[in-house]
DSSP file (Angstrom, degrees, kcal/mol; ACC not computed):
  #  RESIDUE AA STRUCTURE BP1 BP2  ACC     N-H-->O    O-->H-N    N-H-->O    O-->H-N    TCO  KAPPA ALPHA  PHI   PSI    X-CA   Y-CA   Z-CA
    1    1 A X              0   0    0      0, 0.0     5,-0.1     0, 0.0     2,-0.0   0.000 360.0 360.0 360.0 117.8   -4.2   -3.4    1.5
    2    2 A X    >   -     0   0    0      1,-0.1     3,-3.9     2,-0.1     4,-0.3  -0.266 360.0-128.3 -42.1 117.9   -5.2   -2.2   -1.9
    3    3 A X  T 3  S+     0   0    0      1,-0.3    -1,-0.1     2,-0.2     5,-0.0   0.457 107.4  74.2 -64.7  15.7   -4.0    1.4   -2.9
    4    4 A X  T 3  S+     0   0    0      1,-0.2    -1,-0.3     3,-0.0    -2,-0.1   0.624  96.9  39.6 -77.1 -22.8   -7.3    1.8   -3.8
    5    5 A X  S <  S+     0   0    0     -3,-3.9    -2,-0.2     3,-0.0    -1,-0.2   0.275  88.3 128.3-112.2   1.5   -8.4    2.0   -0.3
    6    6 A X        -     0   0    0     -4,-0.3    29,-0.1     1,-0.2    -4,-0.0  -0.319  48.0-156.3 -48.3 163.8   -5.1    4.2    0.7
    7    7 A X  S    S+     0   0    0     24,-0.1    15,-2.6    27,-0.1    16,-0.8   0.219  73.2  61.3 -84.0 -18.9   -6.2    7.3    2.6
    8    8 A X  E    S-A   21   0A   0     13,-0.2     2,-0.5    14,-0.1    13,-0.2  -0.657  71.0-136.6-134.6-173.2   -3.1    8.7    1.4
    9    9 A X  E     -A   20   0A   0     11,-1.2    11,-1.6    -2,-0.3     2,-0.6  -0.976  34.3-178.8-116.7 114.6   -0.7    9.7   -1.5
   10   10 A X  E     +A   19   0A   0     -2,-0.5     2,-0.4     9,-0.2     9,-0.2  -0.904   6.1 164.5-130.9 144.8    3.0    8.5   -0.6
   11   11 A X  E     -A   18   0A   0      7,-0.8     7,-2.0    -2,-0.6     2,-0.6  -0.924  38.8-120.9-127.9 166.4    6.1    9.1   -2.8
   12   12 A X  E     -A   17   0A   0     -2,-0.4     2,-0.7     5,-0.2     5,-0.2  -0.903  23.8-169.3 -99.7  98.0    9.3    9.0   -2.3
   13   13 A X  E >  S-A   16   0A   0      3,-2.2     3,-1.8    -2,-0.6    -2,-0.0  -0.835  73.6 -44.4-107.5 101.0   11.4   12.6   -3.0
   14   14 A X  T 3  S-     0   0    0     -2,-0.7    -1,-0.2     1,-0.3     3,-0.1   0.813 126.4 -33.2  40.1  40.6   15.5   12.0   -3.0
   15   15 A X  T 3  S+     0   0    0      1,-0.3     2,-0.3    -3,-0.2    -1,-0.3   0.794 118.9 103.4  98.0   7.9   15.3    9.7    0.1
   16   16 A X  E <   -A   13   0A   0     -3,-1.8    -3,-2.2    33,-0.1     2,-0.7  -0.977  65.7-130.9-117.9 151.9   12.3   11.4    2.1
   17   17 A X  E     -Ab  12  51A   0     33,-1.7    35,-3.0    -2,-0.3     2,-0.3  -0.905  19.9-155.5-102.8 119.2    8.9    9.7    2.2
   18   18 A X  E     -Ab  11  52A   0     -7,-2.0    -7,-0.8    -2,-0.7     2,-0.3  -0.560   9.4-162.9 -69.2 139.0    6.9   11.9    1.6
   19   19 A X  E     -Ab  10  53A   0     33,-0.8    35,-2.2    -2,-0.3     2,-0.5  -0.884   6.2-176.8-152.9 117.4    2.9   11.5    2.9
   20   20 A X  E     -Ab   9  54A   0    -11,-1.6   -11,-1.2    -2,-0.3    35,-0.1  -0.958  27.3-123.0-118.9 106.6   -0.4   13.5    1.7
   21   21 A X  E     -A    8   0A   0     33,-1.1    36,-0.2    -2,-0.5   -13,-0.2  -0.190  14.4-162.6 -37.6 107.0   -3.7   13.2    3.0
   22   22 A X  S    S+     0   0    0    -15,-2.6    -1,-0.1    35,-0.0   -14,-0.1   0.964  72.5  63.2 -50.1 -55.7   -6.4   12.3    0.4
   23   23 A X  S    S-     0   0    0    -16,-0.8    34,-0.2     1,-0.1   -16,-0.0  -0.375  71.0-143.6 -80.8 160.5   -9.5   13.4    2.5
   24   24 A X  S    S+     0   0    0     34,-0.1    36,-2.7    35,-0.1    35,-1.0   0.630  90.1  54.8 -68.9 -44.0  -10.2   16.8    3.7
   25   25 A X        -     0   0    0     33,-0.2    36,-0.2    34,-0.1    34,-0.1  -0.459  64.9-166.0 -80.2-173.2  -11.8   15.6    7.4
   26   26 A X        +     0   0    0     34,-0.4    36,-1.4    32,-0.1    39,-0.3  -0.367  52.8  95.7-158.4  57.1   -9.3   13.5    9.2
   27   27 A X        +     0   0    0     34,-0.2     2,-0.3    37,-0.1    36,-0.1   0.311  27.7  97.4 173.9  76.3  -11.8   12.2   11.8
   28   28 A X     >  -     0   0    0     34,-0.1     4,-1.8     1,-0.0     3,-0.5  -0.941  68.5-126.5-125.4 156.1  -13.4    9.6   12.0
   29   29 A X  H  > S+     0   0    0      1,-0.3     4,-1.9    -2,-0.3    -1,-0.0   0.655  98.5  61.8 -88.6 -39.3  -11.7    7.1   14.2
   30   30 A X  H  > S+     0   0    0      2,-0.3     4,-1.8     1,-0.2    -1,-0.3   0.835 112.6  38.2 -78.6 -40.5  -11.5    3.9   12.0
   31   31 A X  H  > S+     0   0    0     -3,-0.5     4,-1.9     2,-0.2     5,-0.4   0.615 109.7  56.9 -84.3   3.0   -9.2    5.8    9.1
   32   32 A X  H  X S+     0   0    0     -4,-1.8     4,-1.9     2,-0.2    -2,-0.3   0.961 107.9  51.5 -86.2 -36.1   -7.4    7.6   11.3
   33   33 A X  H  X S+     0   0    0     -4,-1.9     4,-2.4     1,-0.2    -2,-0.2   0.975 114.0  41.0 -22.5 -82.5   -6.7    4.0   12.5
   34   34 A X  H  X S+     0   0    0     -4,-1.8     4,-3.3     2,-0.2     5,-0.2   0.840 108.4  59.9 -53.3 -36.8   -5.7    2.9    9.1
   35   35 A X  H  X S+     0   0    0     -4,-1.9     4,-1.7     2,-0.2     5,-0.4   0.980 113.3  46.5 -40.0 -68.9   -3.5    6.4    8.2
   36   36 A X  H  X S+     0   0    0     -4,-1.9     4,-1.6    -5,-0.4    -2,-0.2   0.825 109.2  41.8 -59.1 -36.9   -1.5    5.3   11.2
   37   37 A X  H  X S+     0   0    0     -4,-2.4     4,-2.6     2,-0.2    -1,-0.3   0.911 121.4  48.4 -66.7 -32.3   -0.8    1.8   10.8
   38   38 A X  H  X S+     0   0    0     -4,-3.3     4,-1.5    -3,-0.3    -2,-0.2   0.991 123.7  39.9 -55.6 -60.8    0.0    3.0    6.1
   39   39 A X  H  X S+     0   0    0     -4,-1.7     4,-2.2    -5,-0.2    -1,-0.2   0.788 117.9  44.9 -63.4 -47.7    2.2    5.7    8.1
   40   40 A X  H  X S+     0   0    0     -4,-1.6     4,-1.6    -5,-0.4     5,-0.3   0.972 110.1  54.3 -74.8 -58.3    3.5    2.9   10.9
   41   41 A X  H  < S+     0   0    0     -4,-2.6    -1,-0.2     1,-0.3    -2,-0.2   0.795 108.0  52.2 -57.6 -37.5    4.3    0.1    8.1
   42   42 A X  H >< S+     0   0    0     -4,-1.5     3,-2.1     2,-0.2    -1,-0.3   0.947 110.9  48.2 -51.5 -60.6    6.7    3.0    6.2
   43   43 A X  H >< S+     0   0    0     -4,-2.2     3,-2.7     1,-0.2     2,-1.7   0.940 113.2  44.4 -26.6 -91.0    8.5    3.6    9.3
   44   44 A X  T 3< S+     0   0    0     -4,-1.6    -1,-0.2     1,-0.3    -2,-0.2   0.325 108.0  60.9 -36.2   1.3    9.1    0.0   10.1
   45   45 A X  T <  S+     0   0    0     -3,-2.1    -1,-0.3    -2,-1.7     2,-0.3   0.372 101.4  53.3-131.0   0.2   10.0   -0.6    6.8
   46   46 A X  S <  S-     0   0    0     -3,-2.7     3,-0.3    -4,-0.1     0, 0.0  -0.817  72.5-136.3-110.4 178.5   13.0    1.8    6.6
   47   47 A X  S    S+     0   0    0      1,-0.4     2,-0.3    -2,-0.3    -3,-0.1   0.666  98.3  15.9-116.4 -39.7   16.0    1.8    8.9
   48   48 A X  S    S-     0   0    0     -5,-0.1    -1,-0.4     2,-0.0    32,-0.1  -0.641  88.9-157.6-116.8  85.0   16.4    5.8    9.5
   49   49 A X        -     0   0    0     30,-0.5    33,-3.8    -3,-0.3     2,-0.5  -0.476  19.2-171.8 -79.4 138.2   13.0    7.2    8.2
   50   50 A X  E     + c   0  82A   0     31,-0.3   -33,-1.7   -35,-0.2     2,-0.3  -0.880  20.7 174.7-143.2 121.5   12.9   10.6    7.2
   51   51 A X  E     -bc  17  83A   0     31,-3.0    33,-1.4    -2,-0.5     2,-0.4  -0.655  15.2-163.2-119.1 136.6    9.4   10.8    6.8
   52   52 A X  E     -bc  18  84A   0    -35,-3.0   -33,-0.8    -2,-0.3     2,-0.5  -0.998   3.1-163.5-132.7 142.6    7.3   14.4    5.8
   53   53 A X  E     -bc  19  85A   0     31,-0.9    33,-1.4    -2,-0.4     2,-0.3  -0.947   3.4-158.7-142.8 111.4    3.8   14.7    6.3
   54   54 A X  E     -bc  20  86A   0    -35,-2.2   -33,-1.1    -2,-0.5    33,-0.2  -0.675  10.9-162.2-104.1 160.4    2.1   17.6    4.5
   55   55 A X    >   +     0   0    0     31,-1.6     3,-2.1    -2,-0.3    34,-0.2   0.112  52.5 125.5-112.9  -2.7   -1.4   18.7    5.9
   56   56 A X  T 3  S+     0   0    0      1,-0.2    -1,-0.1    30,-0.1    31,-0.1   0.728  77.2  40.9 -50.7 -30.9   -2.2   20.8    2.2
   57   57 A X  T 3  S+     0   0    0    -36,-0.2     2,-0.4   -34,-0.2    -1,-0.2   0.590  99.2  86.9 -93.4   6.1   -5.4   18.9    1.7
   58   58 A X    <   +     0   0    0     -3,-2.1    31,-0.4     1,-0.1   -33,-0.2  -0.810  31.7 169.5-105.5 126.2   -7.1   18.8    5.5
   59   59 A X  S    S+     0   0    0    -35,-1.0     2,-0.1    -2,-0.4   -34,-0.1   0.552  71.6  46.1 -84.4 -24.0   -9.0   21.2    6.7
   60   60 A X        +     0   0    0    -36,-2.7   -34,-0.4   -35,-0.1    -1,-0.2  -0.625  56.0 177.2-143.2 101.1  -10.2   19.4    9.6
   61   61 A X        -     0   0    0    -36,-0.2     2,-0.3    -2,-0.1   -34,-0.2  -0.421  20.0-144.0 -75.8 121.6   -8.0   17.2   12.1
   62   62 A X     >  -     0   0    0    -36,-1.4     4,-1.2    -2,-0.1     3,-0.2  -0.638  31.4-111.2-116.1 171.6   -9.7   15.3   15.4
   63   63 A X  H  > S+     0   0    0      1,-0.3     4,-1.0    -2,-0.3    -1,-0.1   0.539 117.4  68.4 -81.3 -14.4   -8.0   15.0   18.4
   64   64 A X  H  > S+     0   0    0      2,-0.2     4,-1.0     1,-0.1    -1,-0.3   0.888 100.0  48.0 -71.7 -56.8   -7.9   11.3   17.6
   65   65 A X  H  > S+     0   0    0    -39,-0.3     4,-2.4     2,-0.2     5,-0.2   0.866 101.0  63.9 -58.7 -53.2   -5.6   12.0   14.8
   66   66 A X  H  X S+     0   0    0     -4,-1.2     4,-1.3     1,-0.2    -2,-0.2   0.846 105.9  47.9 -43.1 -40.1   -3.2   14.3   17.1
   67   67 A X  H  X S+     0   0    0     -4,-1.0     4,-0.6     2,-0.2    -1,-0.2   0.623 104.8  59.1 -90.6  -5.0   -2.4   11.1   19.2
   68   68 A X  H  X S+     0   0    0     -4,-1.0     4,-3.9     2,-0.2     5,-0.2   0.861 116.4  38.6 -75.0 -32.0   -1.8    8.8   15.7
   69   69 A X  H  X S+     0   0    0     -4,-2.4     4,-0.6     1,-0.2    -2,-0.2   0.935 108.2  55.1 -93.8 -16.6    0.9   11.4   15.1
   70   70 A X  H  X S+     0   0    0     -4,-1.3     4,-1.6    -5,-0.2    -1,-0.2   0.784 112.4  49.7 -36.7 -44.1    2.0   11.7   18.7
   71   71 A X  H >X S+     0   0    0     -4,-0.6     4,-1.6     1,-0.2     3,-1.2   0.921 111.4  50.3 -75.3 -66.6    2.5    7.6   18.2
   72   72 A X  H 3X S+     0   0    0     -4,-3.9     4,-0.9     1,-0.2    -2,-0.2   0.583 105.1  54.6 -69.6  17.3    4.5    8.2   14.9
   73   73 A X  H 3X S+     0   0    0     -4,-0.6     4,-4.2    -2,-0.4     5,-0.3   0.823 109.7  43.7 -74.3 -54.0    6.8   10.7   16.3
   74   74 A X  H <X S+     0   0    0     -4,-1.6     4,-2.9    -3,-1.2    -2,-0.2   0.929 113.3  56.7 -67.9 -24.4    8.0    8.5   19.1
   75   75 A X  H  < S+     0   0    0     -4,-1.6     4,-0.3     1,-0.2    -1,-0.2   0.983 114.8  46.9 -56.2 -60.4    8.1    5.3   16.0
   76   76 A X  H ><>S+     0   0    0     -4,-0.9     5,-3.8     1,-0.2     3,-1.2   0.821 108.0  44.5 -41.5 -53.0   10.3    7.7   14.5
   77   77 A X  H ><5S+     0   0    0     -4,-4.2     3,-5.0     1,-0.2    -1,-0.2   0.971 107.2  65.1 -70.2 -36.7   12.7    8.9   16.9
   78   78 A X  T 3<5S+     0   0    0     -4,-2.9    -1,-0.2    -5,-0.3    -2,-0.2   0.675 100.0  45.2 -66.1   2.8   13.2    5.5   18.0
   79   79 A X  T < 5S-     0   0    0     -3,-1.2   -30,-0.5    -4,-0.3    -1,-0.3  -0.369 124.4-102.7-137.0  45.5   14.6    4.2   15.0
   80   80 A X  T < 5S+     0   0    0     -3,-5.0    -3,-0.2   -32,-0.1    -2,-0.1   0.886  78.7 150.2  47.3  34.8   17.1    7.8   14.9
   81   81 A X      < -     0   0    0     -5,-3.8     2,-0.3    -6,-0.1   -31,-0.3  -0.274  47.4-121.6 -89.0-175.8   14.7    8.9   12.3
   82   82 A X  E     -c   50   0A   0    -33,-3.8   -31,-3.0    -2,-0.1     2,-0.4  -0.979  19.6-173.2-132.9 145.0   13.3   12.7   11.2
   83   83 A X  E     +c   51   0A   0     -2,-0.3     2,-0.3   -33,-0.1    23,-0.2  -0.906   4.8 177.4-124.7 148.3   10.0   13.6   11.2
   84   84 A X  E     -c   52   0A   0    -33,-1.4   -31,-0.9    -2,-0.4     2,-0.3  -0.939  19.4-147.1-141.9 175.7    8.5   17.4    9.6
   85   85 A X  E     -c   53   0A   0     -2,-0.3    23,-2.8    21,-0.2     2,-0.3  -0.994  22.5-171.4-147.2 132.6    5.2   18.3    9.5
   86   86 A X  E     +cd  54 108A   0    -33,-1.4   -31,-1.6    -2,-0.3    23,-0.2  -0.841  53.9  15.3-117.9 155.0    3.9   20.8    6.1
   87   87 A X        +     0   0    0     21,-1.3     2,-0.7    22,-0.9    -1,-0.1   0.811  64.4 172.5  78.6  23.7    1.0   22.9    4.9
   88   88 A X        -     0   0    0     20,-0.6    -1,-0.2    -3,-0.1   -32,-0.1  -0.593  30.7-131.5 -80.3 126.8   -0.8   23.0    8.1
   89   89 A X     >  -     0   0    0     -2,-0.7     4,-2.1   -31,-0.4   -32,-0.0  -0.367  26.3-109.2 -71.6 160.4   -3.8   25.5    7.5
   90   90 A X  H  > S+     0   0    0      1,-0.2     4,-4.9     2,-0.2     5,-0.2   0.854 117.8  51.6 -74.6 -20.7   -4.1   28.0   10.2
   91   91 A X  H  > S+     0   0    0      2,-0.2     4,-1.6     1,-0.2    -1,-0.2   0.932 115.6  46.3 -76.6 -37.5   -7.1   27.1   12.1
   92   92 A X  H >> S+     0   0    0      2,-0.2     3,-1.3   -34,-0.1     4,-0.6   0.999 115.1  53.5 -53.8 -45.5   -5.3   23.0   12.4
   93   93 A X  H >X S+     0   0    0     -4,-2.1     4,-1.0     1,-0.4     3,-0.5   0.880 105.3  50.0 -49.0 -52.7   -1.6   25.3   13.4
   94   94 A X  H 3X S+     0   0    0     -4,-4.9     4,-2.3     1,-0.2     5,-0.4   0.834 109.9  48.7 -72.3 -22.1   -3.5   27.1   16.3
   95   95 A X  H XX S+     0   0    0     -4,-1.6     4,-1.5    -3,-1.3     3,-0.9   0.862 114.2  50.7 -67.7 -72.6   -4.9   23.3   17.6
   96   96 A X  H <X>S+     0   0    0     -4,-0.6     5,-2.2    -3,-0.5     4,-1.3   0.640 116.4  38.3 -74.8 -65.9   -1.0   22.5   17.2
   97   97 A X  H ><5S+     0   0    0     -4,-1.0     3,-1.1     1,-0.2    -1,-0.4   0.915 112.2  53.5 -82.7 -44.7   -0.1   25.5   19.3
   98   98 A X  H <<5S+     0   0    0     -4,-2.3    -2,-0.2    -3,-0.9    -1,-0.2   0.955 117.0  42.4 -52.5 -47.7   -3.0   25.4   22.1
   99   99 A X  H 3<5S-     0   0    0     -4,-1.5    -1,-0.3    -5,-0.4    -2,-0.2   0.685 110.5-132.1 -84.4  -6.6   -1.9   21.8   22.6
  100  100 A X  T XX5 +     0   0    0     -4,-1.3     3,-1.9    -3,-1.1     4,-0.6   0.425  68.6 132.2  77.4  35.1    2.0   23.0   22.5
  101  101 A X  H >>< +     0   0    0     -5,-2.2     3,-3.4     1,-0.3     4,-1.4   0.968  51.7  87.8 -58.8 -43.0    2.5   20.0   20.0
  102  102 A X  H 34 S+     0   0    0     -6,-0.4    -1,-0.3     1,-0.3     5,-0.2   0.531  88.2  50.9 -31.6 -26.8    4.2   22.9   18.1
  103  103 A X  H <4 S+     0   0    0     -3,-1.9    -1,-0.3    -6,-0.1    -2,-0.2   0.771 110.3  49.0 -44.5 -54.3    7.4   21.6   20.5
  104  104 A X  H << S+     0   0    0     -3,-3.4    -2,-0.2    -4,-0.6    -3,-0.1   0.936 106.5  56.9 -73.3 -59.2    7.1   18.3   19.5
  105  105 A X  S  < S-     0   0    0     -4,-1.4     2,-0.6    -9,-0.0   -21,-0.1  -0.336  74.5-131.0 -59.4 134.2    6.9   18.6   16.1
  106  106 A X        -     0   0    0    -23,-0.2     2,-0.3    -2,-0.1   -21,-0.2  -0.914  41.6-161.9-102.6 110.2    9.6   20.4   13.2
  107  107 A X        -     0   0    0     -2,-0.6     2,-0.2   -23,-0.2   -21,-0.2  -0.933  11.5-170.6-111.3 128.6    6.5   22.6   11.5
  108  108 A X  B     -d   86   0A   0    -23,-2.8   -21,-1.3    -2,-0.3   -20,-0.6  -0.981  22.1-141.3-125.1 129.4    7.6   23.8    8.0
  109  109 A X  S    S+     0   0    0     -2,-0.2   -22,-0.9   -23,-0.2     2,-0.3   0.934  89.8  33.1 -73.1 -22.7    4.9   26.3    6.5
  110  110 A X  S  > S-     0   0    0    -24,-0.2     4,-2.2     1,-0.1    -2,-0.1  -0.792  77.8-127.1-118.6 174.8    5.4   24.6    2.9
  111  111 A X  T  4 S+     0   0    0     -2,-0.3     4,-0.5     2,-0.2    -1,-0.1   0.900 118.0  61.9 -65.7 -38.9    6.3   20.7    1.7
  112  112 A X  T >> S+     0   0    0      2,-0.2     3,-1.7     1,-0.2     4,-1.2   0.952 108.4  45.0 -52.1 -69.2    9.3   22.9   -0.3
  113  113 A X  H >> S+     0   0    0      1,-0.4     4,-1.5     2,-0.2     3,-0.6   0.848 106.9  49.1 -46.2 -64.7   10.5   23.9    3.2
  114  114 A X  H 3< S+     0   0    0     -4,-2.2    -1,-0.4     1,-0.2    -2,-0.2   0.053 102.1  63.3 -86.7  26.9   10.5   21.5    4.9
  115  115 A X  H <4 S+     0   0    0     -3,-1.7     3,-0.4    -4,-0.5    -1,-0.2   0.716 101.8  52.7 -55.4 -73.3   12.5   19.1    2.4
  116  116 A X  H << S+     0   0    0     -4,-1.2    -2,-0.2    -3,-0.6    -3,-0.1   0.833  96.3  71.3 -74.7 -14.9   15.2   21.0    2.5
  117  117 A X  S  < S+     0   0    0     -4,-1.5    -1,-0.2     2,-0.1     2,-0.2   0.717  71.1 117.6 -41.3 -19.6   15.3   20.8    6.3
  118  118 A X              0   0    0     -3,-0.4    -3,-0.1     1,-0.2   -68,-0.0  -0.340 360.0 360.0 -52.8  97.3   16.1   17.8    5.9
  119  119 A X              0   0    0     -2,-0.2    -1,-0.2     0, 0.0    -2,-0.1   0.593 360.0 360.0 -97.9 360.0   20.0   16.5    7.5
């Protein structure tokens, strides 16, 4: 796939992959398709991932999108990886906290933060 056609920004910051949303929506159902398989292929392509995924440019998140990262949690844990989650505006957090994903997930209010979490 051409990085022309990412949906996303990823870099690599001292040994975490870093991952930033291009668009502002995040939902309609065929890139939230592609995020997760660009997101899947990173996983699969390191051996511990410790993977951050900041929320700084989205304002709006479908429920479609909650279950791509719901999949790449469990991708994650299963290969003893770490996963954090940054920059979530408040109206996405409270969908985070109604659905109590806010469990699931290690939520850092900046990319900064949740860096140094980081074991």
């Amino acid at each position: 796939m051409p990085a022309s056609q990412s949906r996303l920004r990823i870099v690599d910051v001292n040994g975490v992959t870093r991952v930033e949303f291009l668009d502002r929506n995040i939902l309609d159902e065929a890139n939230i398709q592609q995020i997760g398989e660009e997101i899947g292929r990173v996983v699969d392509g390191q051996v511990q991932p410790k993977l951050l995924i900041s929320f700084g440019n989205v304002d709006h998140l479908s429920s479609a999108a909650l279950g791509t990262l719901i999949t790449l949690r469990h991708k994650v844990d299963a290969k003893d990886g770490q996963l954090r989650l940054s920059d979530i505006k408040p109206q996405i957090h409270t969908v985070f906290e109604i659905t109590k994903l806010t469990r699931l997930f290690h939520i850092h209010e900046t990319a900064a933060d949740a860096l140094k979490s980081f074991a």
